[in-house]
DSSP file (Angstrom, degrees, kcal/mol; ACC not computed):
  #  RESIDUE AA STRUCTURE BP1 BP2  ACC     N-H-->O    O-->H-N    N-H-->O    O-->H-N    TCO  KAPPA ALPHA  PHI   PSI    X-CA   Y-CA   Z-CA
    1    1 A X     >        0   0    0      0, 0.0     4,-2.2     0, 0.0     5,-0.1   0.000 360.0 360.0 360.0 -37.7   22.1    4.9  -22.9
    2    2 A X  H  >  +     0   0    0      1,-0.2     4,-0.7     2,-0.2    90,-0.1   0.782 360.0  47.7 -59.4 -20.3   25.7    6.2  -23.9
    3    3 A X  H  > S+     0   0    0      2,-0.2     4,-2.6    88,-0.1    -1,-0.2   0.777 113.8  48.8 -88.5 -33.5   26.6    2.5  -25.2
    4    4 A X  H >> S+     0   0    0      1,-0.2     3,-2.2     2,-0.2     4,-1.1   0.970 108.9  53.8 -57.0 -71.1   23.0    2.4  -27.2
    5    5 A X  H 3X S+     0   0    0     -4,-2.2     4,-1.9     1,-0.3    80,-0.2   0.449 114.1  39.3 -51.4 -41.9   23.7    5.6  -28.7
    6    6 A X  H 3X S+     0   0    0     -4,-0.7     4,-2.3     2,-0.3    -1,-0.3   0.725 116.1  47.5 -11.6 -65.7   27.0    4.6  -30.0
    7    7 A X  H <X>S+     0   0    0     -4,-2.6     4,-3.1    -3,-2.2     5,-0.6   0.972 117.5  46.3 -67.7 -43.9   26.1    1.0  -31.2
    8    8 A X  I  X>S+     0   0    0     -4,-1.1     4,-1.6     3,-0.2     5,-1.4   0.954 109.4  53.3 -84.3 -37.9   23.0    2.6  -32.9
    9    9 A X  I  X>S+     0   0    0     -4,-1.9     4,-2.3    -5,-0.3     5,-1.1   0.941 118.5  38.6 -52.1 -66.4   25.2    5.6  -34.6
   10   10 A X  I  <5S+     0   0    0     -4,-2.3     5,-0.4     1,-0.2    -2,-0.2   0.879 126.0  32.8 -47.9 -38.4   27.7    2.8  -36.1
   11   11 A X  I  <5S+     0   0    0     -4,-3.1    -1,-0.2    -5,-0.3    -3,-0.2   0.834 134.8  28.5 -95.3 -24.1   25.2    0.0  -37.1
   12   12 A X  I  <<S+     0   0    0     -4,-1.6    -3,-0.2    -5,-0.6    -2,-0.2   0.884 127.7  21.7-100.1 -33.3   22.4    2.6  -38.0
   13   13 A X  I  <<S+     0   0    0     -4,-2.3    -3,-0.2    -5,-1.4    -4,-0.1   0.633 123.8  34.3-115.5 -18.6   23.6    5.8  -39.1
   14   14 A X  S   <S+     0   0    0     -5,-1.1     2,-0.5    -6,-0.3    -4,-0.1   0.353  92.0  82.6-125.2   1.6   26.9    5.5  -40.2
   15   15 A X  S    S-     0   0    0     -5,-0.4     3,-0.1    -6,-0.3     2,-0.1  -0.904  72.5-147.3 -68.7 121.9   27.1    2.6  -41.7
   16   16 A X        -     0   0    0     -2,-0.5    31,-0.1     1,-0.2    -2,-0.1  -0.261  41.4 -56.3-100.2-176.9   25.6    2.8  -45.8
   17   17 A X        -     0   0    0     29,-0.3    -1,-0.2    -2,-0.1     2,-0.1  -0.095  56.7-128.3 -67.2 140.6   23.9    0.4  -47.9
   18   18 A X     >  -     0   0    0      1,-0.1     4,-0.8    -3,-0.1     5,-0.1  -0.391  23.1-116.8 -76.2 167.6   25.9   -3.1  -48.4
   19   19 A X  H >> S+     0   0    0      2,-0.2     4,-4.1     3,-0.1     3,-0.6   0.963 113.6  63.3 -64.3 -52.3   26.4   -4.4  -51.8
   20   20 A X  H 3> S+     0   0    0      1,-0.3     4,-3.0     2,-0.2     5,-0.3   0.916 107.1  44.4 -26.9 -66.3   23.9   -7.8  -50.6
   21   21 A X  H 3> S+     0   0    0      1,-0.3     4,-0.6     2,-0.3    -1,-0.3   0.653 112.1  54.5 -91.3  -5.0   20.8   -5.3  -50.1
   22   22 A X  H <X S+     0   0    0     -4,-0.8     4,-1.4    -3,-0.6    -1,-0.3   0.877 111.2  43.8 -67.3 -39.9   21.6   -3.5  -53.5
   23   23 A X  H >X S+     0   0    0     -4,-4.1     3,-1.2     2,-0.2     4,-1.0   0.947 111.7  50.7 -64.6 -35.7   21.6   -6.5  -55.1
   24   24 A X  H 3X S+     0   0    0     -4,-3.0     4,-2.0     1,-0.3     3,-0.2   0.880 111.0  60.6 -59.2 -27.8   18.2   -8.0  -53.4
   25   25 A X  H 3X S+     0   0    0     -4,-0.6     4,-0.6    -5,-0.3    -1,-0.3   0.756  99.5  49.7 -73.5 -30.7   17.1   -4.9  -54.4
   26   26 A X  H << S+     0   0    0     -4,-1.4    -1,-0.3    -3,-1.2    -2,-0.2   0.724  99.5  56.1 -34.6 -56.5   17.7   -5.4  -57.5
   27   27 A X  H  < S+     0   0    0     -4,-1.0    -2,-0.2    -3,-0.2     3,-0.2   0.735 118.8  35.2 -81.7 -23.0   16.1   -8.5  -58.2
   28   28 A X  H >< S+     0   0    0     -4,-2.0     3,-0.9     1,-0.2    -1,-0.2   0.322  84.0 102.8-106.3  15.4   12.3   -6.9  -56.6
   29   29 A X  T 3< S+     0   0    0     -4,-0.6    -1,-0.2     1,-0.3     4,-0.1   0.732  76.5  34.5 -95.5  -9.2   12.5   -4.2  -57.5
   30   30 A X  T 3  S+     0   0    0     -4,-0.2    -1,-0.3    -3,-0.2     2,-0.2  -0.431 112.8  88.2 -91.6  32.1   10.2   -3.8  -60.6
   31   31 A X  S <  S-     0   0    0     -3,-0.9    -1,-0.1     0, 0.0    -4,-0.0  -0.788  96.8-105.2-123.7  79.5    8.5   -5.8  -59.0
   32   32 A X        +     0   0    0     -2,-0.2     2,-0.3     1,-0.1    -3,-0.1   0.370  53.7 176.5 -60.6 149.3    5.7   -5.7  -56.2
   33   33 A X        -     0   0    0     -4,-0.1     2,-0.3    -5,-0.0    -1,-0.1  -0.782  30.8-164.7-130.7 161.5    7.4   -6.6  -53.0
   34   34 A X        -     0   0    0     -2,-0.3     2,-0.3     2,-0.1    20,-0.1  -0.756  19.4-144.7-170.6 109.2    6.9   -7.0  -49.2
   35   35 A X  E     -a   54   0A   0     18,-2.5    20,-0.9    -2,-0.3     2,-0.4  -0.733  14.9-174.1 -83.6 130.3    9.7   -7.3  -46.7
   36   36 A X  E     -a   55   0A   0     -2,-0.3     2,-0.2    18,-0.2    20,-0.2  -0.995  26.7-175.6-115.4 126.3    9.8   -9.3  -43.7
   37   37 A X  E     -a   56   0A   0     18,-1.1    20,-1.6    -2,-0.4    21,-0.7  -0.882  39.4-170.7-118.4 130.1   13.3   -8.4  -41.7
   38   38 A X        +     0   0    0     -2,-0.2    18,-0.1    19,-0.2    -1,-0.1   0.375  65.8 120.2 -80.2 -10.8   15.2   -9.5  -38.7
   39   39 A X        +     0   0    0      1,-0.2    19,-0.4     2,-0.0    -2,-0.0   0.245  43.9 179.4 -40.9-167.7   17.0   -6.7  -39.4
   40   40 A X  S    S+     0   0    0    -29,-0.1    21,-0.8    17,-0.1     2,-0.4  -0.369  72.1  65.9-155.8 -44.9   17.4   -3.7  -37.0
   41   41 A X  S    S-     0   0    0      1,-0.1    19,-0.1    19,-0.1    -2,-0.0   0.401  99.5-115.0 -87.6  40.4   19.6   -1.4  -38.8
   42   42 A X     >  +     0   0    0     -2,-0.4     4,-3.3     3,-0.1    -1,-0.1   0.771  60.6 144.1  47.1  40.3   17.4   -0.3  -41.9
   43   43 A X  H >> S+     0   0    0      1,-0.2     3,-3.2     2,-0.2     4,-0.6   0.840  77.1  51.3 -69.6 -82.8   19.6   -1.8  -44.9
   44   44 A X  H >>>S+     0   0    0      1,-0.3     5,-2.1     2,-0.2     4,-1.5   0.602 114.7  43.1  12.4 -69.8   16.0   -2.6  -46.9
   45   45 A X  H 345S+     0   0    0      1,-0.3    -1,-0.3     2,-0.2     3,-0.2   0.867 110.2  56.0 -72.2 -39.3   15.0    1.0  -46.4
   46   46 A X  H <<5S+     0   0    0     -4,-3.3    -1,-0.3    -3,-3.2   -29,-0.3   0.449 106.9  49.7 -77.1  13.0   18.6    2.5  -47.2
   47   47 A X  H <<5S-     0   0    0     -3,-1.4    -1,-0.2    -4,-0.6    -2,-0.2   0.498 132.5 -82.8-132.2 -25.0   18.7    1.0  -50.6
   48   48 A X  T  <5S+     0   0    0     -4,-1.5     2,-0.2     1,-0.4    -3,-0.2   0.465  77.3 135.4 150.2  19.3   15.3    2.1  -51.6
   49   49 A X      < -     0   0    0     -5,-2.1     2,-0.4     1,-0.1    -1,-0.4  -0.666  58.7-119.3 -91.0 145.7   12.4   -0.1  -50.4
   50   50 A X    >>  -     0   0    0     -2,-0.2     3,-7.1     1,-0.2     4,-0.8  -0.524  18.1-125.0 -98.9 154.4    9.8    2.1  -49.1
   51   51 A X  T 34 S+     0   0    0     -2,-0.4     3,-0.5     1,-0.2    -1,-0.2   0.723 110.9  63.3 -60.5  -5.0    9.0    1.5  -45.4
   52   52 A X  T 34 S+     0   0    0      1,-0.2    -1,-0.2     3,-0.1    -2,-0.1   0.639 102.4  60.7 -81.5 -10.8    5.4    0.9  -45.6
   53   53 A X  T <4 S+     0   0    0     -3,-7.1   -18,-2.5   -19,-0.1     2,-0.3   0.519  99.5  78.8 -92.3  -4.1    6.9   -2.3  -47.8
   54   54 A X  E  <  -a   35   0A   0     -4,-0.8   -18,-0.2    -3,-0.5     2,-0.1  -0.725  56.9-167.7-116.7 178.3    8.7   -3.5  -44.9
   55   55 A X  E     -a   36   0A   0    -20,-0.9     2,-1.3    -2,-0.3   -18,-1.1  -0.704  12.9-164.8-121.6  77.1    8.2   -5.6  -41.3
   56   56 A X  E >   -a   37   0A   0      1,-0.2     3,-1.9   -20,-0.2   -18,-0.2  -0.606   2.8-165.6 -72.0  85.4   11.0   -5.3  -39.0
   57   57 A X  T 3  S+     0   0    0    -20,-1.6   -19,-0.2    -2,-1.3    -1,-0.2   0.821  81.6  29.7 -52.8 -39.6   10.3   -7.9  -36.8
   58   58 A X  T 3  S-     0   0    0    -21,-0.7     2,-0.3   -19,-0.4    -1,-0.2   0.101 117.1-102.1-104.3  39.6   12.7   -6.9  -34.1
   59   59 A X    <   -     0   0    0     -3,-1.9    53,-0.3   -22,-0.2     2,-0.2  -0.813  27.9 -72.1 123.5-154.0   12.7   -3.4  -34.6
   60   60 A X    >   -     0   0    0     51,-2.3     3,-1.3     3,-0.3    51,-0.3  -0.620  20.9-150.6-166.7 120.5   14.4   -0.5  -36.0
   61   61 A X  T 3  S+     0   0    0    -21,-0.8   -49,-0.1     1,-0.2   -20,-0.1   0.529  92.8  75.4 -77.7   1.5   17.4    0.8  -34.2
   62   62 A X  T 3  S+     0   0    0    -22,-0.2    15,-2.2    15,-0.1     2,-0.2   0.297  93.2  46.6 -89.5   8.0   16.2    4.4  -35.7
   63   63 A X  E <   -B   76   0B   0     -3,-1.3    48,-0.7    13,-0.2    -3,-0.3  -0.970  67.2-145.1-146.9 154.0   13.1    5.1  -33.2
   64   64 A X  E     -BC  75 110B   0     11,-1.4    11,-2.4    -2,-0.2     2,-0.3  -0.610  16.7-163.3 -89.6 163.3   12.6    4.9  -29.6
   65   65 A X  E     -BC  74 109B   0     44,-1.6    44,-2.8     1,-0.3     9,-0.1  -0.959  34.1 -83.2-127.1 169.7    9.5    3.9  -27.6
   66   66 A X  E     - C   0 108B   0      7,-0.5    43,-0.5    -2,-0.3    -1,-0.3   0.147  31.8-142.4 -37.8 177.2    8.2    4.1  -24.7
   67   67 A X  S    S+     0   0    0     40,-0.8    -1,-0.1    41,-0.2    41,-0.1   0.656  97.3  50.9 -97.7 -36.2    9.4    1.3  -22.3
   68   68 A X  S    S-     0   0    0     39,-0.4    -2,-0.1     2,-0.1    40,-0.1   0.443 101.0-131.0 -56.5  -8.8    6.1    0.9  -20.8
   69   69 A X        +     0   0    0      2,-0.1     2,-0.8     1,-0.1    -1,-0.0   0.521  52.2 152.5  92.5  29.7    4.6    0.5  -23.5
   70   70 A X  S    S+     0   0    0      1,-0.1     2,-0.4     2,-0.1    -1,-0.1  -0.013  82.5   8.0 -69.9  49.1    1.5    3.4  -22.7
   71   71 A X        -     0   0    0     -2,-0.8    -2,-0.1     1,-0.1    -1,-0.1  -0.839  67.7-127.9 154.6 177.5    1.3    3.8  -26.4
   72   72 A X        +     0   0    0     -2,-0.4    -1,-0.1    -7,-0.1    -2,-0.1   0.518  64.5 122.8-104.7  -6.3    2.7    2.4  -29.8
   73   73 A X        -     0   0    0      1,-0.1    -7,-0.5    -8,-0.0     2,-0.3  -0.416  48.8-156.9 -95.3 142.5    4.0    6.0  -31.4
   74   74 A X  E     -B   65   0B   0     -9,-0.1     2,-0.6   -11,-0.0    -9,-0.2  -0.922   4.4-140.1-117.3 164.8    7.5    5.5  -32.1
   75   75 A X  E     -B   64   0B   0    -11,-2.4   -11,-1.4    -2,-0.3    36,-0.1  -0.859  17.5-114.6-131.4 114.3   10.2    8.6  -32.4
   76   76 A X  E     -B   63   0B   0     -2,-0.6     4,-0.3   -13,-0.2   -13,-0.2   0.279  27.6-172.2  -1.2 114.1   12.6    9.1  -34.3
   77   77 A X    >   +     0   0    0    -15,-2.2     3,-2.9     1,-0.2    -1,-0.1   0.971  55.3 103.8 -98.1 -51.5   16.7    9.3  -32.7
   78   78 A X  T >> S+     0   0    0      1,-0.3     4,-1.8     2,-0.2     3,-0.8   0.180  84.4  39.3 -17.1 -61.5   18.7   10.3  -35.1
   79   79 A X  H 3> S+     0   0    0      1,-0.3     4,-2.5     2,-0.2    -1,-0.3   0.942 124.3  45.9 -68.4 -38.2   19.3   14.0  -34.0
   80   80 A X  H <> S+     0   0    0     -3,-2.9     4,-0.9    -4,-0.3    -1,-0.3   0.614 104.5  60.8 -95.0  -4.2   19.4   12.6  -30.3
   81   81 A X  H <> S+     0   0    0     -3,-0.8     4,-4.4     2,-0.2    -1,-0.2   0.904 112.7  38.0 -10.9 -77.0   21.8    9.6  -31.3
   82   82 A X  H  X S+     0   0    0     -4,-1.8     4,-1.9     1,-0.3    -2,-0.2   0.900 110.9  54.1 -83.3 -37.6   24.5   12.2  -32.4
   83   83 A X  H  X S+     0   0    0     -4,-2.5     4,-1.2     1,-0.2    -1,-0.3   0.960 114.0  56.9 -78.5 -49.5   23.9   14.9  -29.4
   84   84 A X  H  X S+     0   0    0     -4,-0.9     4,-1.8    -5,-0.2    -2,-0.3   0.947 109.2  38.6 -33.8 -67.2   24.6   11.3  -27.6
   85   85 A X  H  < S+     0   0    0     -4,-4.4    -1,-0.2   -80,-0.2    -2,-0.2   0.879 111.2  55.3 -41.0 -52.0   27.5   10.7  -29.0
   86   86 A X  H  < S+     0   0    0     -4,-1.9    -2,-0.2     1,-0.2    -3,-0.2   0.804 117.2  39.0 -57.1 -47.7   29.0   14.2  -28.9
   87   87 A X  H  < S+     0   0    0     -4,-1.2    -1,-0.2    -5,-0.1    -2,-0.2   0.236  78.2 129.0  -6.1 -34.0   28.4   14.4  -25.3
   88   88 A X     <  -     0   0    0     -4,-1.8     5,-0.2    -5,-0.2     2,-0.1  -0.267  35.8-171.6 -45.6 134.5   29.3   10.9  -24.0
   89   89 A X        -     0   0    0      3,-2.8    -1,-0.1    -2,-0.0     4,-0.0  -0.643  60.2 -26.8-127.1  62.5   31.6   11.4  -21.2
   90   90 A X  S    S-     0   0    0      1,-0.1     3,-0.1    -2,-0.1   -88,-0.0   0.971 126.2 -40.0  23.4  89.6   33.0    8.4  -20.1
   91   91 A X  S    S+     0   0    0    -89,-0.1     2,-0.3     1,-0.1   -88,-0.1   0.660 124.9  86.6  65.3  32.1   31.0    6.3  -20.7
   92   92 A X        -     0   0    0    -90,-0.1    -3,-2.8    -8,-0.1     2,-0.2  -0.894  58.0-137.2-172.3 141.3   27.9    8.5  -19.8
   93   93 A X        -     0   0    0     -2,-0.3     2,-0.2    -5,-0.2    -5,-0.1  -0.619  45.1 -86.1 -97.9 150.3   25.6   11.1  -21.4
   94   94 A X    >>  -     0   0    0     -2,-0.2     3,-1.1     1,-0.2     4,-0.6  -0.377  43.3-121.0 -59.6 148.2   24.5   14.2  -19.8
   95   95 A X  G >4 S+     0   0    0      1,-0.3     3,-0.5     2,-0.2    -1,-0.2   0.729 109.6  67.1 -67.1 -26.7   21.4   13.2  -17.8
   96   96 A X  G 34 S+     0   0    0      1,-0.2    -1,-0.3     3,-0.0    -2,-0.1   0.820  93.1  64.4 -68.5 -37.2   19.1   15.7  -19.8
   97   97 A X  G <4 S+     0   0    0     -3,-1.1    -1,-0.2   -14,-0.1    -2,-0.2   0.649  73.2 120.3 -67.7  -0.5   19.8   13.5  -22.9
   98   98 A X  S << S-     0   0    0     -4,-0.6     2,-0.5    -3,-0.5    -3,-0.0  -0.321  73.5-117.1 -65.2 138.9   18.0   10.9  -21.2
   99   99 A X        -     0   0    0      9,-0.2     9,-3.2    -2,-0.1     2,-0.5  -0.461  32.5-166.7 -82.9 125.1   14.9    9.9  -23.4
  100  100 A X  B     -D  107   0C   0     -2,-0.5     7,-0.2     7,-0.2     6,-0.1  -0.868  28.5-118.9-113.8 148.3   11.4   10.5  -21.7
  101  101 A X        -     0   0    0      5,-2.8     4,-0.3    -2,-0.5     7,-0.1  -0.391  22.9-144.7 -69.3 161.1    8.3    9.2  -22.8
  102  102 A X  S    S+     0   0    0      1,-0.1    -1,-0.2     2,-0.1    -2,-0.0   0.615  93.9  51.0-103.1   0.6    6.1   12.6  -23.6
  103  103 A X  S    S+     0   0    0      1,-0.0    -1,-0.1     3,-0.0    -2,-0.0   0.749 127.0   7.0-101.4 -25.9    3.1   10.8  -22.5
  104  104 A X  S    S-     0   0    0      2,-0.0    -2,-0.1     0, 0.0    -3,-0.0   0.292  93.6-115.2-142.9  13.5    3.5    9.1  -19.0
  105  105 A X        +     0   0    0     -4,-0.3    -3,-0.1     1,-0.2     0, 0.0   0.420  69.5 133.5  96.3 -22.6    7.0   10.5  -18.2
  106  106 A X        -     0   0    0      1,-0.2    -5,-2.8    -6,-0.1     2,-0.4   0.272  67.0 -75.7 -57.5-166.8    8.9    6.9  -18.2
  107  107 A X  B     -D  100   0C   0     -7,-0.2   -40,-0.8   -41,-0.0   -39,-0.4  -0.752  46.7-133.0 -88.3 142.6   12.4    6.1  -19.9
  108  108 A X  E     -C   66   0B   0     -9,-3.2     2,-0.3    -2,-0.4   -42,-0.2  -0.523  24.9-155.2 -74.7 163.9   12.2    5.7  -23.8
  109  109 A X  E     -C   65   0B   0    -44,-2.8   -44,-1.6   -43,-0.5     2,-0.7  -0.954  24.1 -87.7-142.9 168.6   13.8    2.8  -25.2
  110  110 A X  E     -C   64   0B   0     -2,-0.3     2,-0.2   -46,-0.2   -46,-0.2  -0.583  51.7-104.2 -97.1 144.2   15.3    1.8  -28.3
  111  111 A X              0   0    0    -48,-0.7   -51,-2.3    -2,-0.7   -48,-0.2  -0.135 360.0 360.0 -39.7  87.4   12.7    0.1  -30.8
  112  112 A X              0   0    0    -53,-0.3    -1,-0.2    -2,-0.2    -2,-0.1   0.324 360.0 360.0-157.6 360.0   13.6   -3.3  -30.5
């Protein structure tokens, strides 16, 4: 999990909007629109499209879910991203940061 939390802080959270998805954004944006994305790291969303306008077809590196999939709700990392980061220890997070589903007690996983 310390290597997700990492890759998803850089690509998700600290990375800002590109010049590309201001300009797409540009061109729909007085305009009704409806994104379908391979994306993962929310560019679409950080440039101003609202998420009910999009489809991330393989995900969103900004929620977990379950891994067993007893349910659909996905949750929000961010805050448990950066206490992941701050805390990695070579190569390893304290074991309390590990993500548990709140419904059947498995590992979360990231939304993908």
């Amino acid at each position: 999990m310390a290597y997700w939390a990492r890759y998803i802080q850089l690509n998700r959270y600290d990375t800002g909007t590109t010049q590309l998805y201001l300009d797409l954004y540009e061109l729909v944006k007085n305009n009704k629109h409806f994104v379908i994305s391979t994306n993962v790291e929310s560019q679409f969303e950080k440039v101003g499209v609202a998420s009910s306008s999009i489809f991330e077809i393989q995900g969103n590196y900004g929620y977990l879910q379950c891994e067993k999939g007893c349910h659909d709700t996905l949750y929000d990392n961010e805050e448990l991203v950066k206490k992941m980061v701050e805390q990695t220890v070579n190569c390893k997070i304290p074991t309390n940061l590990v993500p548990k589903s709140p419904v059947c007690g498995e590992s979360m996983d990231v939304n993908l």
